[in-house]
KOLLO-956457 format. One record per residue (C-alpha): residue in one letter; x, y, z. Coordinates in pm, 1 decimal, padded with zeros to 6 digits. Example, Ala and Ser with C-alpha at 12.3 -4.5 7.8 and 13.67 -1.06 7.14 Angstrom:
BEGIN
@res: A, east: 01230.0, north: -00450.0, up: 00780.0
@res: S, east: 01367.0, north: -00106.0, up: 00714.0
***
This chain:
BEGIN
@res: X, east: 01191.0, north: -00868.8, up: -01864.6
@res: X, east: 00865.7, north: -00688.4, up: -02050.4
@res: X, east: 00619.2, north: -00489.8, up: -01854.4
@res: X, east: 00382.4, north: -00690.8, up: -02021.9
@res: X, east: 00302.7, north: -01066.1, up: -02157.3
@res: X, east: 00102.0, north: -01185.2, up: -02397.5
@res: X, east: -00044.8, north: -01569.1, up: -02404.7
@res: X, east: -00377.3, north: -01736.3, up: -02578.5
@res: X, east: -00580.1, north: -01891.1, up: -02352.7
@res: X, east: -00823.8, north: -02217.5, up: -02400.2
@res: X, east: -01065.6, north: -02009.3, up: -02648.4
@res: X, east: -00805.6, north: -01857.9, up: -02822.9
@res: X, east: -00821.0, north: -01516.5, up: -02770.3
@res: X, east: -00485.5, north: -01334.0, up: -02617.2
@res: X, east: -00427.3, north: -01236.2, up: -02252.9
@res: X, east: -00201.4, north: -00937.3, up: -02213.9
@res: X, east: -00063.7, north: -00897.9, up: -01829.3
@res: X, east: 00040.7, north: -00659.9, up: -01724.4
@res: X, east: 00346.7, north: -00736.1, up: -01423.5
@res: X, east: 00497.7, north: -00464.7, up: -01156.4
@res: X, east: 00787.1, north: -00286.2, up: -01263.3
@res: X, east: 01060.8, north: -00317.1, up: -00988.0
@res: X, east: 01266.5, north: -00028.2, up: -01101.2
@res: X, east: 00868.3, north: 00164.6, up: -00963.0
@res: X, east: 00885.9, north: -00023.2, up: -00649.6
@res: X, east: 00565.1, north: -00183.5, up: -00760.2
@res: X, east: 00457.9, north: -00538.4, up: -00577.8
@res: X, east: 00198.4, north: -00755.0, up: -00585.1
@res: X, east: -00097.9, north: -00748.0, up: -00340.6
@res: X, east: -00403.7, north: -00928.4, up: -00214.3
@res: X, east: -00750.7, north: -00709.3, up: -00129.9
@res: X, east: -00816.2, north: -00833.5, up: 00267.1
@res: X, east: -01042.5, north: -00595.2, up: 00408.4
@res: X, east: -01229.9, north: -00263.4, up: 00268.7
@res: X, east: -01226.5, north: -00004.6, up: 00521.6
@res: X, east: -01423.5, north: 00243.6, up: 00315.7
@res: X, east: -01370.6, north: 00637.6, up: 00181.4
@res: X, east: -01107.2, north: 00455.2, up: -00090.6
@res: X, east: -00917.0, north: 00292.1, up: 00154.2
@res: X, east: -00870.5, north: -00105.3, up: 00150.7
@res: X, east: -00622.7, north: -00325.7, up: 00387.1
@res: X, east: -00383.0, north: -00505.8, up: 00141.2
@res: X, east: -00133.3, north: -00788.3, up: 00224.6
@res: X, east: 00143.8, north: -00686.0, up: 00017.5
@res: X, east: 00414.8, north: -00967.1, up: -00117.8
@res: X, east: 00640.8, north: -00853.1, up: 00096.9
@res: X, east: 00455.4, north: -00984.7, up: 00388.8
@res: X, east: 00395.1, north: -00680.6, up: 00499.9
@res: X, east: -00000.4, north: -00582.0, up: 00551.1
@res: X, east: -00084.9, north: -00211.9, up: 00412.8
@res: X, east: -00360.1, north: 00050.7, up: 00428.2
@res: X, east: -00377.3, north: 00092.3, up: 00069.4
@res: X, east: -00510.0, north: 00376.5, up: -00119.7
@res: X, east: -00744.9, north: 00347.9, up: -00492.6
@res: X, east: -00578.6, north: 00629.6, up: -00665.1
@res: X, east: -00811.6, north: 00892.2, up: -00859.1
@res: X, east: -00744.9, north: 00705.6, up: -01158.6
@res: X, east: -00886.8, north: 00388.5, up: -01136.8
@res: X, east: -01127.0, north: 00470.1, up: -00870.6
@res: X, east: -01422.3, north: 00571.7, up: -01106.8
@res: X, east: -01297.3, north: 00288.9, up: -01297.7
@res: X, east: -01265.0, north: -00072.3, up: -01149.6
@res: X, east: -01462.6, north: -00193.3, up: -00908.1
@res: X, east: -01250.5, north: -00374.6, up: -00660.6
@res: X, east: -01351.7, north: -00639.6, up: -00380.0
@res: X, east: -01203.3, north: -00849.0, up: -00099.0
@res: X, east: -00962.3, north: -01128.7, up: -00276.4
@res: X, east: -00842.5, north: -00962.2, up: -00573.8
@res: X, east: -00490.6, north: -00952.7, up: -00683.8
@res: X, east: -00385.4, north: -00607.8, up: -00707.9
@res: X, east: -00016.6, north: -00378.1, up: -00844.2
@res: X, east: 00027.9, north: -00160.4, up: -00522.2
@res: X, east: 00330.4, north: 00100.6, up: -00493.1
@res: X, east: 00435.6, north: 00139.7, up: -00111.8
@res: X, east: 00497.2, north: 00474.5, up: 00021.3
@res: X, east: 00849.1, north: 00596.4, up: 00025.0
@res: X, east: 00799.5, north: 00774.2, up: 00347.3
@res: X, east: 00526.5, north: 00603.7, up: 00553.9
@res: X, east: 00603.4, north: 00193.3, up: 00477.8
@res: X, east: 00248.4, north: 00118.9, up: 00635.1
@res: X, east: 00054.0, north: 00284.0, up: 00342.7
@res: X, east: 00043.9, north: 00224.6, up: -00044.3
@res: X, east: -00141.7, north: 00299.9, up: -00331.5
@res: X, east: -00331.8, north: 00098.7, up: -00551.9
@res: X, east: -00279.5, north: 00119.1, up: -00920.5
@res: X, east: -00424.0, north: -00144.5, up: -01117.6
@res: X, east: -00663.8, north: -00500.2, up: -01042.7
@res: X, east: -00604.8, north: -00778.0, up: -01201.0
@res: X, east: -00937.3, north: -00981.8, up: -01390.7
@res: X, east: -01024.5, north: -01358.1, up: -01318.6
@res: X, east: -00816.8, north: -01460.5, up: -01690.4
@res: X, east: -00541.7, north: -01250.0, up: -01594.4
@res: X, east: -00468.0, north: -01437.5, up: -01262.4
@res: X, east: -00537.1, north: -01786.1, up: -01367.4
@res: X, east: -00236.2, north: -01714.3, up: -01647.1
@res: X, east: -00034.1, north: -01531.2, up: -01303.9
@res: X, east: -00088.3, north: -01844.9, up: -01142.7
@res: X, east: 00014.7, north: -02080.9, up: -01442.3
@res: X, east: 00317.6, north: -01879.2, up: -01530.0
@res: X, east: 00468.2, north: -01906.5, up: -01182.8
@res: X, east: 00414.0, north: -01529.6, up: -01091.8
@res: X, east: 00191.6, north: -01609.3, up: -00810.8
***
């Protein structure tokens, strides 16, 4: 399985995805709830609901909101935290949800 895939969708320019790598303990997650200071409540695909982190990274970088689909690494030692490392646009999740991924 590739880290990323690569389709063209209706107006023919190519989508590339970008999916969580396992093997990084990275899962899928939905934005429920922003609690401010970089800190937003996630439900994680594991069923499990998270105070996620936006690492330092992205945060001057995407602008995320309640309802996006998010790549979110849980903590190794506290299971009730993650951190956020990449959002997901509106193209890139209607080819998630076509694909089967979501």
């Amino acid at each position: 399985m590739t880290d990323q895939s690569e389709e063209k969708n209706e107006s023919g320019e190519i989508i590339r995805v970008r999916l969580p790598k396992k093997r990084n303990r990275e899962i899928f997650a939905i934005a429920e709830l922003m609690m401010g200071a970089n800190h937003i409540r996630v439900k994680c695909g594991d069923g499990v609901t998270r105070m996620g982190r936006i690492k330092g990274k992205i945060k001057k970088r995407v602008w995320i909101r309640e309802g996006d689909i998010l790549i979110v690494i849980p903590w190794s030692f506290q299971d009730d935290k993650c951190d956020i490392i990449y959002r997901y646009t509106g193209p890139q999740v209607e080819w998630l949800r076509r694909a089967g991924y979501l």
